[in-house]
mmCIF file of the N, C-alpha and C atoms, coordinates in Angstrom:
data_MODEL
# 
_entry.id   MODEL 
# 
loop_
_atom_site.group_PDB 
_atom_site.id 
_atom_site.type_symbol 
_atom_site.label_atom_id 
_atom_site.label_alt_id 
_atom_site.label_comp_id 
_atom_site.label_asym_id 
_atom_site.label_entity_id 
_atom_site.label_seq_id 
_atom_site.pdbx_PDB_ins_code 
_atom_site.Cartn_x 
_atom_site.Cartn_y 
_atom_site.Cartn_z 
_atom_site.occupancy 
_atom_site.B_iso_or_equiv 
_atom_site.pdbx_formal_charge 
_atom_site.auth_seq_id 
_atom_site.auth_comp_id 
_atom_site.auth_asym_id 
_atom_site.auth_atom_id 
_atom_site.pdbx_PDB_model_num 
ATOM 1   N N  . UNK A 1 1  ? -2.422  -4.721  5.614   1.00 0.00 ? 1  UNK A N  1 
ATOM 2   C CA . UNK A 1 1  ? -1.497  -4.300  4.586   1.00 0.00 ? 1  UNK A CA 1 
ATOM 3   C C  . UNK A 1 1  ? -1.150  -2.833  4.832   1.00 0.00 ? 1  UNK A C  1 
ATOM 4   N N  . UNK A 1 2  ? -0.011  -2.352  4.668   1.00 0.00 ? 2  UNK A N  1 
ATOM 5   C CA . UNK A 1 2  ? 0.855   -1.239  4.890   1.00 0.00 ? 2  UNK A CA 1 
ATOM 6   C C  . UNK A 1 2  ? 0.709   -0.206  3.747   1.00 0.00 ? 2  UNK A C  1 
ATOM 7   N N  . UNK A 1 3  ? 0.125   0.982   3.966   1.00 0.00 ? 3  UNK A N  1 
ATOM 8   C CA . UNK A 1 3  ? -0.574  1.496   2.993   1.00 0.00 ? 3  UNK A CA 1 
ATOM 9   C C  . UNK A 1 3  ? 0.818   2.718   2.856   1.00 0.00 ? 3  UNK A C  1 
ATOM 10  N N  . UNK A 1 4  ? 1.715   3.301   2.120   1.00 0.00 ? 4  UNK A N  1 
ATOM 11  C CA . UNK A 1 4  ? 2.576   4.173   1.903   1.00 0.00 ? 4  UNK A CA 1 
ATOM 12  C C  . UNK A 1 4  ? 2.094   5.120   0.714   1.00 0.00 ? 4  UNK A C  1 
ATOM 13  N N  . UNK A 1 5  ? 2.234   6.654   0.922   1.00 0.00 ? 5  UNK A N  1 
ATOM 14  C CA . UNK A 1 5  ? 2.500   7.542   -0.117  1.00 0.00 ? 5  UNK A CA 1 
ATOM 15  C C  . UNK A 1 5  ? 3.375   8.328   -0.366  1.00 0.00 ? 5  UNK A C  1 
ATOM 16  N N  . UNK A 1 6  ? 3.786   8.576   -1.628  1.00 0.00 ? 6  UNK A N  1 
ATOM 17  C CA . UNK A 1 6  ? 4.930   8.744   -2.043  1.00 0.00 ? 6  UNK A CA 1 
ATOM 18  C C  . UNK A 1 6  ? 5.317   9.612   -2.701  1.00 0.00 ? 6  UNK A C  1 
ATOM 19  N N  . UNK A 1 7  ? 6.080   11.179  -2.683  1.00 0.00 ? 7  UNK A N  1 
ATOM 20  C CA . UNK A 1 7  ? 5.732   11.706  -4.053  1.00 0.00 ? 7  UNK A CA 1 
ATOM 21  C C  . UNK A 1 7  ? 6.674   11.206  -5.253  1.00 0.00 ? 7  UNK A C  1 
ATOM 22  N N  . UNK A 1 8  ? 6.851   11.569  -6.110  1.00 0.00 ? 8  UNK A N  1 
ATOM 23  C CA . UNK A 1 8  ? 7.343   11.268  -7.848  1.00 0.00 ? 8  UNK A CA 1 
ATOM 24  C C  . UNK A 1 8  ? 8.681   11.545  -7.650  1.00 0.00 ? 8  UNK A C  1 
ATOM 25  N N  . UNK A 1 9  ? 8.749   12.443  -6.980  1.00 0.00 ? 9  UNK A N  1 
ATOM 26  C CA . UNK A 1 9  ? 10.652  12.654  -6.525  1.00 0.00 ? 9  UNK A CA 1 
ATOM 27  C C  . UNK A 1 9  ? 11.018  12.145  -5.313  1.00 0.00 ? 9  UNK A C  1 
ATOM 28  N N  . UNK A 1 10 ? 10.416  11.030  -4.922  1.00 0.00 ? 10 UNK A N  1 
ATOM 29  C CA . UNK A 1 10 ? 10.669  10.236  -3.685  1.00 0.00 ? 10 UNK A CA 1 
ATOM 30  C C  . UNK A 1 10 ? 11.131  8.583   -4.448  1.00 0.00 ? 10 UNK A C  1 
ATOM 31  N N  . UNK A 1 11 ? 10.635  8.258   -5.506  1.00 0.00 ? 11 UNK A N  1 
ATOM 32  C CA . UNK A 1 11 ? 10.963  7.536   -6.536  1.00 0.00 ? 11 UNK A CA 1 
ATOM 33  C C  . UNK A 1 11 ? 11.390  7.643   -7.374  1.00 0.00 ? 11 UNK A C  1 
ATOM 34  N N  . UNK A 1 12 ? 11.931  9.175   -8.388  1.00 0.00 ? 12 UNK A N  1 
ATOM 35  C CA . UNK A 1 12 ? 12.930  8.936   -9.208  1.00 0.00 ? 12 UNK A CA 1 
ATOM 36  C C  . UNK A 1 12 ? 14.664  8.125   -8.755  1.00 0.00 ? 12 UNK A C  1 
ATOM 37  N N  . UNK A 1 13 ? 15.069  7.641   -8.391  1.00 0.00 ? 13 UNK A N  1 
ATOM 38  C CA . UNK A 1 13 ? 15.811  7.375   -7.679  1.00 0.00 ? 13 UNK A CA 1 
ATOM 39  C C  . UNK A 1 13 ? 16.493  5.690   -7.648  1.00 0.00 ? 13 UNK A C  1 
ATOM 40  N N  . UNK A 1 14 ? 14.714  5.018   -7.779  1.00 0.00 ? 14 UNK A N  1 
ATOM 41  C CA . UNK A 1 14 ? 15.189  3.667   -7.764  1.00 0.00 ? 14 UNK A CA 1 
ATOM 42  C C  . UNK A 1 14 ? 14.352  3.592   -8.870  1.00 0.00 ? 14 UNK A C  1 
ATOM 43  N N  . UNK A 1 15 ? 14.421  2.084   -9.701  1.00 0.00 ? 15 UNK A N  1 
ATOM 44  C CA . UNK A 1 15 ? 13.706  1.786   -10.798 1.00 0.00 ? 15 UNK A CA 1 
ATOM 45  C C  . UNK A 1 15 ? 12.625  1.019   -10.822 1.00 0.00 ? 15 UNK A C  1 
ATOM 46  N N  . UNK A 1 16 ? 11.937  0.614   -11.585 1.00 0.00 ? 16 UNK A N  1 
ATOM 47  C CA . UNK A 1 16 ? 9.988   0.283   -11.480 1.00 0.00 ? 16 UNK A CA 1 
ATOM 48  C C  . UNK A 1 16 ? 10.178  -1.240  -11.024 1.00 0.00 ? 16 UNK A C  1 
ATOM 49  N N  . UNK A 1 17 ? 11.482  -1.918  -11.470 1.00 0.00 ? 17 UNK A N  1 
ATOM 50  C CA . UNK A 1 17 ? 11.581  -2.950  -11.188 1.00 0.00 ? 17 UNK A CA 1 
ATOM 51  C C  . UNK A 1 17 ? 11.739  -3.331  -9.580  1.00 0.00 ? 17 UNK A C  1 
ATOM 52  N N  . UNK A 1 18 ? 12.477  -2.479  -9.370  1.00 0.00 ? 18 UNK A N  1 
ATOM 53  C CA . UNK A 1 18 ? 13.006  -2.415  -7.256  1.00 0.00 ? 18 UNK A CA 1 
ATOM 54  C C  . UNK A 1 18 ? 11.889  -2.061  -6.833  1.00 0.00 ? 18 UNK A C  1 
ATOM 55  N N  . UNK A 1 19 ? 10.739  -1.112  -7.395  1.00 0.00 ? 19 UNK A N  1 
ATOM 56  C CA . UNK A 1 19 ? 9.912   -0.314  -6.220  1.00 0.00 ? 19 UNK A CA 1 
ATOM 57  C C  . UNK A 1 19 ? 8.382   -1.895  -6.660  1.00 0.00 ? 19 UNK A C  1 
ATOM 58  N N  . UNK A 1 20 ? 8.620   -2.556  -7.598  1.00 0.00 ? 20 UNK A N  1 
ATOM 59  C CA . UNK A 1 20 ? 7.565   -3.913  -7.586  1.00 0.00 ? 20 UNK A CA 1 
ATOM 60  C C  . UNK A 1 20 ? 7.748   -4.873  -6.830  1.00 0.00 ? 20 UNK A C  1 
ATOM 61  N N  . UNK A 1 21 ? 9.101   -5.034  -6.965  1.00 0.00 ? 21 UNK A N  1 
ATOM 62  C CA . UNK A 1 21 ? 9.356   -6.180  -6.096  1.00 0.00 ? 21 UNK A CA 1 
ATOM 63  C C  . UNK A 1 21 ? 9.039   -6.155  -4.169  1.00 0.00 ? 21 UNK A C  1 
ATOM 64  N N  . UNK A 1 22 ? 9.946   -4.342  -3.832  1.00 0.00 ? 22 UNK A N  1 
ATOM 65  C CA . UNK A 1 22 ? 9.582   -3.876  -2.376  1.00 0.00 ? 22 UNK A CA 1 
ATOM 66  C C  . UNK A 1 22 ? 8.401   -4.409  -2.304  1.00 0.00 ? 22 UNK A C  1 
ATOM 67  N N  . UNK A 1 23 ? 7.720   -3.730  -3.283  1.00 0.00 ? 23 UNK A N  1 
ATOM 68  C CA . UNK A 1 23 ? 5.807   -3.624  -2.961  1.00 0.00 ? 23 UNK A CA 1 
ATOM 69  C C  . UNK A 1 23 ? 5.403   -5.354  -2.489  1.00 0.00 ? 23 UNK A C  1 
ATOM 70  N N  . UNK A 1 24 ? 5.679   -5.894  -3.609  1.00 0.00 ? 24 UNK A N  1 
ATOM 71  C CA . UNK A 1 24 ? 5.536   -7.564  -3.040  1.00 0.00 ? 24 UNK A CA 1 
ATOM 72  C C  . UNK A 1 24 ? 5.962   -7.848  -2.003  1.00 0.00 ? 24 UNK A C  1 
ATOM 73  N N  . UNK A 1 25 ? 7.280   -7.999  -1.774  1.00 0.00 ? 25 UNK A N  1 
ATOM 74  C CA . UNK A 1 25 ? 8.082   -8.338  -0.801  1.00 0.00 ? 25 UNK A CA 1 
ATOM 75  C C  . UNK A 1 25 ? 7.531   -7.781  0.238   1.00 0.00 ? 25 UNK A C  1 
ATOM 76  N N  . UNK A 1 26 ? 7.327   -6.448  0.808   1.00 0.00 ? 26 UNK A N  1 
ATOM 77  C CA . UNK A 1 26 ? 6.635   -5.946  2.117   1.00 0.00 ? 26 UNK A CA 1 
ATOM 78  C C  . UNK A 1 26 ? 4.934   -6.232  2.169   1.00 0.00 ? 26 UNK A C  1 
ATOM 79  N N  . UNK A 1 27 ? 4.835   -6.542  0.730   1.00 0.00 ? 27 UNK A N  1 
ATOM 80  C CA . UNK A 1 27 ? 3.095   -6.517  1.153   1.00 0.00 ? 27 UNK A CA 1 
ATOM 81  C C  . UNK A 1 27 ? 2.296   -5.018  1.038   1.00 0.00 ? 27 UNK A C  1 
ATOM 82  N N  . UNK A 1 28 ? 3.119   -3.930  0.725   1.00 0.00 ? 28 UNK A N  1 
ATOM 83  C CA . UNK A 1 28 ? 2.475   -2.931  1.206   1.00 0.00 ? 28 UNK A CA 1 
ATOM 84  C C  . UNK A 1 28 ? 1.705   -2.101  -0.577  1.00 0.00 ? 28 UNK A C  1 
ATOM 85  N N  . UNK A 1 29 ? 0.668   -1.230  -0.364  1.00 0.00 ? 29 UNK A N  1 
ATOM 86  C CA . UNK A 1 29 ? -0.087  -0.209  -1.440  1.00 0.00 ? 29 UNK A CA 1 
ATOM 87  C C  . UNK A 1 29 ? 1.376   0.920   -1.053  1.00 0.00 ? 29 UNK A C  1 
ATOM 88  N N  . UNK A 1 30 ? 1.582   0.931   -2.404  1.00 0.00 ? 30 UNK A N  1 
ATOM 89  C CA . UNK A 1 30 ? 1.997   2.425   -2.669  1.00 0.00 ? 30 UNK A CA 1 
ATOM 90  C C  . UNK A 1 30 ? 1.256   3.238   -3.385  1.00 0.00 ? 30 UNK A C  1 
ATOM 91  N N  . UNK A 1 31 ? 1.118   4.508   -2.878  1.00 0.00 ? 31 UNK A N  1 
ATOM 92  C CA . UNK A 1 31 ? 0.521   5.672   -4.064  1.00 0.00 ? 31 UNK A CA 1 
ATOM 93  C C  . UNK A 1 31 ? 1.471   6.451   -4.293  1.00 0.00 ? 31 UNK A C  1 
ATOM 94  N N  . UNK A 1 32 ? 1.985   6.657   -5.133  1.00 0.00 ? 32 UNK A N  1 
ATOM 95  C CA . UNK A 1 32 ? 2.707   7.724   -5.858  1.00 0.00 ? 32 UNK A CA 1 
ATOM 96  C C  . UNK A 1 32 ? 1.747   8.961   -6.460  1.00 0.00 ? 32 UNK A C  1 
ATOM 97  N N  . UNK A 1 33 ? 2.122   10.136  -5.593  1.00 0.00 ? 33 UNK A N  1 
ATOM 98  C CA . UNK A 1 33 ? 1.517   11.286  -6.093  1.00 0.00 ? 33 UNK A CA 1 
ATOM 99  C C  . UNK A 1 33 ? 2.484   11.717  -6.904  1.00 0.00 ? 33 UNK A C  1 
ATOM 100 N N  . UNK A 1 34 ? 2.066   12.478  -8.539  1.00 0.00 ? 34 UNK A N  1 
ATOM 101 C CA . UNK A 1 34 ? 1.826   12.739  -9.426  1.00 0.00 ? 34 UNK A CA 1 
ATOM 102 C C  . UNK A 1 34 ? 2.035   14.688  -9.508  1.00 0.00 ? 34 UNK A C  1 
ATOM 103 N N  . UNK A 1 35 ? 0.968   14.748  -8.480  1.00 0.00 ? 35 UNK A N  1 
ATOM 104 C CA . UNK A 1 35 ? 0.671   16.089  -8.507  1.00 0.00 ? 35 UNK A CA 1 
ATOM 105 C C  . UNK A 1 35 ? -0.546  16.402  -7.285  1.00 0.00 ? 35 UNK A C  1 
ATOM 106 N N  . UNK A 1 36 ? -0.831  17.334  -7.395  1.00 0.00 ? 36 UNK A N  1 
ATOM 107 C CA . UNK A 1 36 ? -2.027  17.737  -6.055  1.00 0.00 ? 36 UNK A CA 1 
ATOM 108 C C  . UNK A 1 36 ? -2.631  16.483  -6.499  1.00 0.00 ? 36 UNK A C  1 
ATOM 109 N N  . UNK A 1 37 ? -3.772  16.553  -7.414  1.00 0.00 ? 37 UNK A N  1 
ATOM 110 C CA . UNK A 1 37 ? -4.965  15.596  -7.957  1.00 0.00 ? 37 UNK A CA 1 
ATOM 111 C C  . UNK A 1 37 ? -4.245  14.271  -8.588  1.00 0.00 ? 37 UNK A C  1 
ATOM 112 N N  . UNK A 1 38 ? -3.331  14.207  -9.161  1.00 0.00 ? 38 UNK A N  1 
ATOM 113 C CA . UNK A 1 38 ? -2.987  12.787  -9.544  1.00 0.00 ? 38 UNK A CA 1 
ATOM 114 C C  . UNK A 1 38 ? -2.330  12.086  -9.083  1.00 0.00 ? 38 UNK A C  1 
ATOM 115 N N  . UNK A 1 39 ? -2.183  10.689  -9.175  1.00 0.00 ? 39 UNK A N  1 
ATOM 116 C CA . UNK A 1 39 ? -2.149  10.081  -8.283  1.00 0.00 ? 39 UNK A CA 1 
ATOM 117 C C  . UNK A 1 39 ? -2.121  8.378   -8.757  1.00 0.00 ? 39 UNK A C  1 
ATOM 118 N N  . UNK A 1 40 ? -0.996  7.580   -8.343  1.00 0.00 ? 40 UNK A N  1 
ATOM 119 C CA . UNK A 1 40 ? -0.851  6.348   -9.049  1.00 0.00 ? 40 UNK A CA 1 
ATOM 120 C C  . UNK A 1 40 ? -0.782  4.837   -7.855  1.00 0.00 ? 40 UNK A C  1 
ATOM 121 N N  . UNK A 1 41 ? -1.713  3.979   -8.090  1.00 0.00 ? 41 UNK A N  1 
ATOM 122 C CA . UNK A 1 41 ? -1.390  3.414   -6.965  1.00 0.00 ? 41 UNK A CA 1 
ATOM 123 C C  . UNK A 1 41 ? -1.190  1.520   -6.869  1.00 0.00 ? 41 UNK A C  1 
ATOM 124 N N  . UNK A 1 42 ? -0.041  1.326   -6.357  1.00 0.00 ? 42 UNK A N  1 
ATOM 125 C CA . UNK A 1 42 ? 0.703   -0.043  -7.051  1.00 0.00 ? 42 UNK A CA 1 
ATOM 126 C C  . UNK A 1 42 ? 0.338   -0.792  -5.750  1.00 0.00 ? 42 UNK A C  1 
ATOM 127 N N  . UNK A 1 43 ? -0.516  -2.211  -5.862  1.00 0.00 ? 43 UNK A N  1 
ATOM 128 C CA . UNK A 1 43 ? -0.397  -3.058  -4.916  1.00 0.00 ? 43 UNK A CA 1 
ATOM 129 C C  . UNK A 1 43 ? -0.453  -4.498  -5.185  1.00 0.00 ? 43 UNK A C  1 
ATOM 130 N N  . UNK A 1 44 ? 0.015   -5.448  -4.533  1.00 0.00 ? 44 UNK A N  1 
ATOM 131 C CA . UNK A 1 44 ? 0.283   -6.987  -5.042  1.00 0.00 ? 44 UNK A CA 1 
ATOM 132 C C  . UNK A 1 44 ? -1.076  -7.047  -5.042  1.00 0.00 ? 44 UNK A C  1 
ATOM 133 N N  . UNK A 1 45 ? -1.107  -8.501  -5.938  1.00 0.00 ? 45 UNK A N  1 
ATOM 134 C CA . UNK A 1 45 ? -2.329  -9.343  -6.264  1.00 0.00 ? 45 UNK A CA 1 
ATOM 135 C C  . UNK A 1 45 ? -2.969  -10.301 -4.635  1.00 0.00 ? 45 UNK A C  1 
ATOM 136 N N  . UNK A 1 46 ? -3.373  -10.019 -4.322  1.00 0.00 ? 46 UNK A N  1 
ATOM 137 C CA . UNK A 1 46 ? -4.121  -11.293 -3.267  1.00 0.00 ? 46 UNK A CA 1 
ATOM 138 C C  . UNK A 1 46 ? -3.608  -12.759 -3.980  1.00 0.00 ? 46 UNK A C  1 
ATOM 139 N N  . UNK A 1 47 ? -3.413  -13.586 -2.837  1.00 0.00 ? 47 UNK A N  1 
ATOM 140 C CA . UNK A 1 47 ? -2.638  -15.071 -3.062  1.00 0.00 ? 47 UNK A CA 1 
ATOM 141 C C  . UNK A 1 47 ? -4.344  -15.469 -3.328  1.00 0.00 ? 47 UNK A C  1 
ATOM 142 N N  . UNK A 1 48 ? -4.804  -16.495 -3.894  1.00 0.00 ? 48 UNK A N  1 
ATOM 143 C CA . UNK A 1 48 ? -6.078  -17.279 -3.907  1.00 0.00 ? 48 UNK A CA 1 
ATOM 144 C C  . UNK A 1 48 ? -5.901  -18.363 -3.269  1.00 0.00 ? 48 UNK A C  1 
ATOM 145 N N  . UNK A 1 49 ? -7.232  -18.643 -2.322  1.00 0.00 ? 49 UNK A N  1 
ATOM 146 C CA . UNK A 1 49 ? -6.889  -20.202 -2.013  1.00 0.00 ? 49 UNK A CA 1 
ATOM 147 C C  . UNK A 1 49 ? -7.575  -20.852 -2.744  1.00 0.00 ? 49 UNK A C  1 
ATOM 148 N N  . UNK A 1 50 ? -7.278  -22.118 -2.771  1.00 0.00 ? 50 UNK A N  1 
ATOM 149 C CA . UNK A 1 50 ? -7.296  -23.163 -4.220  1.00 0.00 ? 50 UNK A CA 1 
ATOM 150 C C  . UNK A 1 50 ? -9.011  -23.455 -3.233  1.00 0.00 ? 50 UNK A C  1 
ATOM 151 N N  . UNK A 1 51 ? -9.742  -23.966 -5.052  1.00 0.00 ? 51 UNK A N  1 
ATOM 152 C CA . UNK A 1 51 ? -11.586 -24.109 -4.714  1.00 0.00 ? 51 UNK A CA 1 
ATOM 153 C C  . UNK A 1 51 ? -11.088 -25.991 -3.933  1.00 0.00 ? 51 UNK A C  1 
ATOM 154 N N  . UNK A 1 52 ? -12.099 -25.570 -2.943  1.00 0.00 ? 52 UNK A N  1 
ATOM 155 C CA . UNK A 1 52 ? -12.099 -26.546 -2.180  1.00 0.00 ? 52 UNK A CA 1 
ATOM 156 C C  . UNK A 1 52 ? -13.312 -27.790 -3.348  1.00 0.00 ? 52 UNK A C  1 
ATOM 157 N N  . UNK A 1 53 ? -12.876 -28.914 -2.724  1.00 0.00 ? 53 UNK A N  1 
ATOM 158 C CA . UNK A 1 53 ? -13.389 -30.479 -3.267  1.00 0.00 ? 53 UNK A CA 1 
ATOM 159 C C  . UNK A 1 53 ? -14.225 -30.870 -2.699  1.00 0.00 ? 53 UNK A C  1 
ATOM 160 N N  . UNK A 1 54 ? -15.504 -30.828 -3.407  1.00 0.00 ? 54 UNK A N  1 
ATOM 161 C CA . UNK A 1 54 ? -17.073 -30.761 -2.281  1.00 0.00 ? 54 UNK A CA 1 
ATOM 162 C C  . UNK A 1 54 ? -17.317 -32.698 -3.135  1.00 0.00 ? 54 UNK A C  1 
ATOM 163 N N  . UNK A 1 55 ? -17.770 -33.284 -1.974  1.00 0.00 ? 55 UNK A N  1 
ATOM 164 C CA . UNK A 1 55 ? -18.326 -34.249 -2.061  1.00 0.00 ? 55 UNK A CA 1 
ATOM 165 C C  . UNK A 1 55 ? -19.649 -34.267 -2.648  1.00 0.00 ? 55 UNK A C  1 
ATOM 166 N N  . UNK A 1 56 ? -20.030 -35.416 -3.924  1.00 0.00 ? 56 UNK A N  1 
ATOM 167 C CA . UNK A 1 56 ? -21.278 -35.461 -4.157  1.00 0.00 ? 56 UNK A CA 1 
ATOM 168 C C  . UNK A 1 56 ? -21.314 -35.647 -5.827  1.00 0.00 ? 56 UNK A C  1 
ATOM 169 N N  . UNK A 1 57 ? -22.934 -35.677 -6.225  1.00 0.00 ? 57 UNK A N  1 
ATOM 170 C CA . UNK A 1 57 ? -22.586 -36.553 -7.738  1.00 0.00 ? 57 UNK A CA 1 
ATOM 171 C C  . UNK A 1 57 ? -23.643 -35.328 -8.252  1.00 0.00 ? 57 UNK A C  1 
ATOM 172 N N  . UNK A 1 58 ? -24.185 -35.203 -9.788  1.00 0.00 ? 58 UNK A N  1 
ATOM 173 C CA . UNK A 1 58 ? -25.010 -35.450 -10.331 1.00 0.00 ? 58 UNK A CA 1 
ATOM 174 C C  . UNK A 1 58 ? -25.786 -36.122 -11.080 1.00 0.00 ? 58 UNK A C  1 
ATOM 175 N N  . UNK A 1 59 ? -26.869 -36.790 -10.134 1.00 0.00 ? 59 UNK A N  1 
ATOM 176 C CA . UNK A 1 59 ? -28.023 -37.868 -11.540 1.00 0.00 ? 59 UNK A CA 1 
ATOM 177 C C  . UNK A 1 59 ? -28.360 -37.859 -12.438 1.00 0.00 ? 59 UNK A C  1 
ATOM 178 N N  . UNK A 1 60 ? -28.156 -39.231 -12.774 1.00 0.00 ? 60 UNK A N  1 
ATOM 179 C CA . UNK A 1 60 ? -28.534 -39.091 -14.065 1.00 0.00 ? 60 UNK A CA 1 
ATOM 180 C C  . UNK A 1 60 ? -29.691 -38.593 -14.043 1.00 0.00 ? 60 UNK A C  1 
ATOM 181 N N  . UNK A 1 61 ? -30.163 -38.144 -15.706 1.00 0.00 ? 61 UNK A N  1 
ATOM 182 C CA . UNK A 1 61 ? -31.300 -37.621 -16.202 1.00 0.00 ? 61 UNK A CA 1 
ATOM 183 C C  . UNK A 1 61 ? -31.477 -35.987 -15.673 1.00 0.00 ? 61 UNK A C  1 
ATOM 184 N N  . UNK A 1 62 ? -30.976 -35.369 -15.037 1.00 0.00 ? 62 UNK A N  1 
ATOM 185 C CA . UNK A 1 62 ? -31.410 -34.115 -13.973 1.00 0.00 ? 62 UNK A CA 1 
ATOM 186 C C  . UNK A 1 62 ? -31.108 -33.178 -15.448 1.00 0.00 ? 62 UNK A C  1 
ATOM 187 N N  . UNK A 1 63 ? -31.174 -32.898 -17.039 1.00 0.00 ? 63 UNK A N  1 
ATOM 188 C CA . UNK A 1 63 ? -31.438 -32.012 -17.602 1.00 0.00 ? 63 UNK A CA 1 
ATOM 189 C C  . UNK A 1 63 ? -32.455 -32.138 -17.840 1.00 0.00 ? 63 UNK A C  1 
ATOM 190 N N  . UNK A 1 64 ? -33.163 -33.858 -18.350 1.00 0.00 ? 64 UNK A N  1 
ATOM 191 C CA . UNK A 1 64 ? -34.447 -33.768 -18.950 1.00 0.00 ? 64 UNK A CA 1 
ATOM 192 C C  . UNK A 1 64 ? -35.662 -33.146 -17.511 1.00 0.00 ? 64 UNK A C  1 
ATOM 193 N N  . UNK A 1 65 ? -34.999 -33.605 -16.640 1.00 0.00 ? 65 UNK A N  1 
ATOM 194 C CA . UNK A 1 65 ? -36.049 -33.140 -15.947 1.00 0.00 ? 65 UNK A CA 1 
ATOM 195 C C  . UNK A 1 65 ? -36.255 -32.181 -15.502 1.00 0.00 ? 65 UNK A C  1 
ATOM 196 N N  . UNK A 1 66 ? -34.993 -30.888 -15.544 1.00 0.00 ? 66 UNK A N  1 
ATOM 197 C CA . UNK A 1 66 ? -35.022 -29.394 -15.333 1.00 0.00 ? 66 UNK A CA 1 
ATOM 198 C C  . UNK A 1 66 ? -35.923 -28.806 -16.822 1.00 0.00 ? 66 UNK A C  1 
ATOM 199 N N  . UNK A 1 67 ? -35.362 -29.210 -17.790 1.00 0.00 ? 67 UNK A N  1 
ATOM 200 C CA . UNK A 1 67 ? -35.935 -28.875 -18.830 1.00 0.00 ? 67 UNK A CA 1 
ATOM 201 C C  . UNK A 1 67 ? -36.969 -29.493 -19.601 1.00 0.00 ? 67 UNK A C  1 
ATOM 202 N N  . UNK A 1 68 ? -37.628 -30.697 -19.331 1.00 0.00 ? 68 UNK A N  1 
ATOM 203 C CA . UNK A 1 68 ? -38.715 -31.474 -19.775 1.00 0.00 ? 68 UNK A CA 1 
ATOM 204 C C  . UNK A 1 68 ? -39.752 -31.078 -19.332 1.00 0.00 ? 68 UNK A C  1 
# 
C-alpha cells in the first residue's frame, strides 16, 4: 500500500468526498499534516475474507460432560 503525505494546503482544494474515494480507489494511507506535530491519517478498511466452512459435528452430551 502507497503511503502519501500531505500538507493541509495541498488539500484545501478538493473536497473530503474526492480525497475518500482517491484513497480507496488507489489503495493508498494519506497523512495530512496539520502542523509540525499534528497530523491526520486516512486509509481504506482491509477487504475480509469470508470464515472458511470447517467440516465436523458436536456430540451429543459434550456440556454435561465438560461441566459434570
Amino acid at each position: 500500500m502507497t503511503i502519501k503525505t500531505l500538507s493541509i494546503n495541498e488539500v484545501k482544494s478538493i473536497t473530503i468526498e474526492e480525497l475518500v474515494y482517491k484513497v480507496l480507489a488507489e489503495q493508498t494511507v494519506v497523512t495530512i499534516r496539520l502542523s509540525e506535530e499534528d497530523a491526520v491519517t486516512i486509509q481504506p478498511h482491509p477487504k475480509l475474507k469470508p470464515l472458511p466452512v470447517l467440516n465436523g459435528y458436536v456430540p451429543e452430551g459434550w456440556k454435561e460432560a465438560i461441566y459434570g
